[in-house]
N, C-alpha and C positions, 0 to 999 in steps of 0.2 A: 795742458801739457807744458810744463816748466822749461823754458830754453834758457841754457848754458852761452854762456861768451867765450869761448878762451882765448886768448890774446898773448902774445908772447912779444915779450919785451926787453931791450936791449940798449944803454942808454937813449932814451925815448922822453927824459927829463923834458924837454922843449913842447913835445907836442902831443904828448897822451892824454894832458888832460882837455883837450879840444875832442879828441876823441872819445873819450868815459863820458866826458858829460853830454855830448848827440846823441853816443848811445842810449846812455838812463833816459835822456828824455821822452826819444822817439820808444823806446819800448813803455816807457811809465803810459804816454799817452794813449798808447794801442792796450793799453791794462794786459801787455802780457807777462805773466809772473817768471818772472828771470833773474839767473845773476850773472855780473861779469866777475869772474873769472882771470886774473892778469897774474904772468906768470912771468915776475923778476929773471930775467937772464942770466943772472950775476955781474949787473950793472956797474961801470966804473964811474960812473956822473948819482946826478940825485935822482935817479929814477925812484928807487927805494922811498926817498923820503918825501916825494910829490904823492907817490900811493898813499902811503901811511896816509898823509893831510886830504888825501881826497874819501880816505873812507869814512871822515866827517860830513862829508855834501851826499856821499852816494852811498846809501846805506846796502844796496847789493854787490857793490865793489868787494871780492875777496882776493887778496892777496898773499901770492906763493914766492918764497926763491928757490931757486933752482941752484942749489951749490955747484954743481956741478955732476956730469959731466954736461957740459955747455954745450951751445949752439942750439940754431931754426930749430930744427928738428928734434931735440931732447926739452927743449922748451913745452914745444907741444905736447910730445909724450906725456911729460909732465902732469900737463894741466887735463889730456884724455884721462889719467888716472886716478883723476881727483875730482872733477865736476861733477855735480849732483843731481842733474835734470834730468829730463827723459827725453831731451835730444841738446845737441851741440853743435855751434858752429865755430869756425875757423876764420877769425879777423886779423887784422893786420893792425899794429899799432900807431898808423902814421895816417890814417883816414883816408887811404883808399880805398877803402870798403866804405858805399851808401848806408847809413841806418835803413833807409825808405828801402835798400834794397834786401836786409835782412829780414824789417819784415814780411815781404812776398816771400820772401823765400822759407818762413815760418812758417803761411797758411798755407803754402803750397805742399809742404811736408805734411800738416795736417788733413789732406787729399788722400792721404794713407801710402805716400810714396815713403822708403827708407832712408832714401837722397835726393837732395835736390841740390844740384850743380850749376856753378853761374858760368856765361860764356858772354865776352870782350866784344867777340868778333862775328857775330851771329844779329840778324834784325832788333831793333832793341838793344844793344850792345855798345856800350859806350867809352872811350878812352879819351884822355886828358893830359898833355905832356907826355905820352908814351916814347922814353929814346928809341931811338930809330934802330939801334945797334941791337938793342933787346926785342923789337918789334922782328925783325928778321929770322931772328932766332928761336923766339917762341913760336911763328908760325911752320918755319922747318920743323922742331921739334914735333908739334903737334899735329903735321900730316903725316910724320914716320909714325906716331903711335895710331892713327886712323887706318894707317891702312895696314899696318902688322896683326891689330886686334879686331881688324872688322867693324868698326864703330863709328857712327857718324858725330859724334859728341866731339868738337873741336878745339876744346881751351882747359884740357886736363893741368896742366901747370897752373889753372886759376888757384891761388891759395881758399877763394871763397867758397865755403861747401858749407853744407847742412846733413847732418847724419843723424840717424833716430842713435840710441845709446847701445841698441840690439845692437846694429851694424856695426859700429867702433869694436862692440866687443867680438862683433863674428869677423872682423879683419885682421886681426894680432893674431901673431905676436907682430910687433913694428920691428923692422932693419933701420931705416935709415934716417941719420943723425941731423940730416942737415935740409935744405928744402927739396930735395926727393922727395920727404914724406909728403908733400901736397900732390904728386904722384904716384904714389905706394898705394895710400888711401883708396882714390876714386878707382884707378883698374883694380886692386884687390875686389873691389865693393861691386865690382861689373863683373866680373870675373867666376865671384865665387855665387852670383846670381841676385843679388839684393836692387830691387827697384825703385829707378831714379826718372827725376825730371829735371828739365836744361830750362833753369831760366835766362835773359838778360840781364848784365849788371854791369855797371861802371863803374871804372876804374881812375883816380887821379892820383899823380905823380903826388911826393912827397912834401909838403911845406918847410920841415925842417928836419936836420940831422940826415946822416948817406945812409944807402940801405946799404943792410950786411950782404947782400949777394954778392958772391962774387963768381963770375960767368965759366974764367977760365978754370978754377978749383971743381965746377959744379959739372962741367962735362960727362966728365966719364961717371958721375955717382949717379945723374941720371940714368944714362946709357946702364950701369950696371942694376939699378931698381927695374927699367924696364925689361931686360934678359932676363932679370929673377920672376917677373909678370908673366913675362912668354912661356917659360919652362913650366908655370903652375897652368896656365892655361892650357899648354897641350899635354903633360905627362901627370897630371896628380889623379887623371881619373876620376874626377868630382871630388877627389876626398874632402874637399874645405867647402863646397857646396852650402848655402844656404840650406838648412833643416824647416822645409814648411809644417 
């Protein structure tokens, strides 16, 4: 089974290629046939031109831009529309995602689940410089969607997932623009019945450049992805149902 990368990118010139190249390796070594995937943000620094130079070292390295419209979430879109495997995952370009931990999370999708979802905070579960201020808030967050949707899966905001290509395709059309869609995704993908496994994975803080989050803008776009979740889950009447 061919696994996709996508990785979405925003000047990331300083520290992408620490991360392209753990990835190639750690997947080259485990012989699983793959490509990265990395999808130019509309970079104002050399991100652009660090890819170009690296597609001579990493020969699965494919590279997209994204003219616009920009942002987290159109990023990604992006590169869901364009990856060729027969499943994909969702990394980050600043190497907080483990290689070691993609691959578990590769063979564990090959157990015949449709998702496999990583969790922070759960046994096995690991964080590294996590600010304090975002630590607060992602676990408020994440016990309002536990116990509105009935689920014990507790790290929905984790950007790290694994999705066979059915499921991407059985969760669009995508809303939102910005990192909701690492939210959108996995309750769509619960929601509409597609089977998933919780692994642990860890997480470390960024070595270089600031992340695009930004906490106060991100409020309410959560809040309004999650009331768009709840409305499908109680009034659509199965209509988006996974088709066994």
């Amino acid at each position: 089974m061919k696994l996709s990368v996508v990785i979405p990118a925003y000047n990331e010139a300083e520290g992408i290629t620490d991360t392209l190249e753990k990835i190639y390796a750690k997947l080259s070594s485990e012989k699983i046939q793959h490509e990265i995937l990395v999808v130019n943000d509309n970079s104002k620094d050399a991100t652009l031109q660090v890819l170009t130079n690296l597609q001579q070292k990493i020969p699965t390295l494919v590279v997209h831009t994204n003219a616009g419209p920009n942002g987290f979430g159109y990023a990604i879109r992006y590169g869901l529309e364009r990856f060729s495997g027969d499943c994909v995952a969702i990394v980050m370009a600043d190497l907080s995602d483990s290689p070691d931990d993609l691959v578990a999370f590769y063979n564990k999708l090959n157990e015949g689940f449709d998702c496999v979802f990583g969790t922070r905070w759960s046994l096995g579960g690991k964080v590294y410089d996590y600010p304090s201020h975002k630590l607060f808030l992602n676990r408020f967050f994440n016990n309002i969607v536990r116990l509105l949707f009935g689920i014990k899966y507790n790290d929905v905001t984790n950007a790290f997932k694994l999705y066979k290509r059915e499921t991407i395709e059985g969760v669009k059309p995508f809303l939102s623009p910005h990192f909701n869609l690492t939210v959108e995704i996995p309750l769509k993908a619960i929601i509409r019945g597609y089977s998933y496994a919780v692994l642990p994975n860890s997480w470390t803080n960024r070595k270089h450049g600031v992340s695009n989050l930004k906490i106060r803008e991100m409020g309410s776009r959560y809040f309004f992805i999650l009331l768009y979740c709840l409305i499908e889950k109680f009034f659509s009447r199965g209509d988006f149902k996974k088709q066994w």
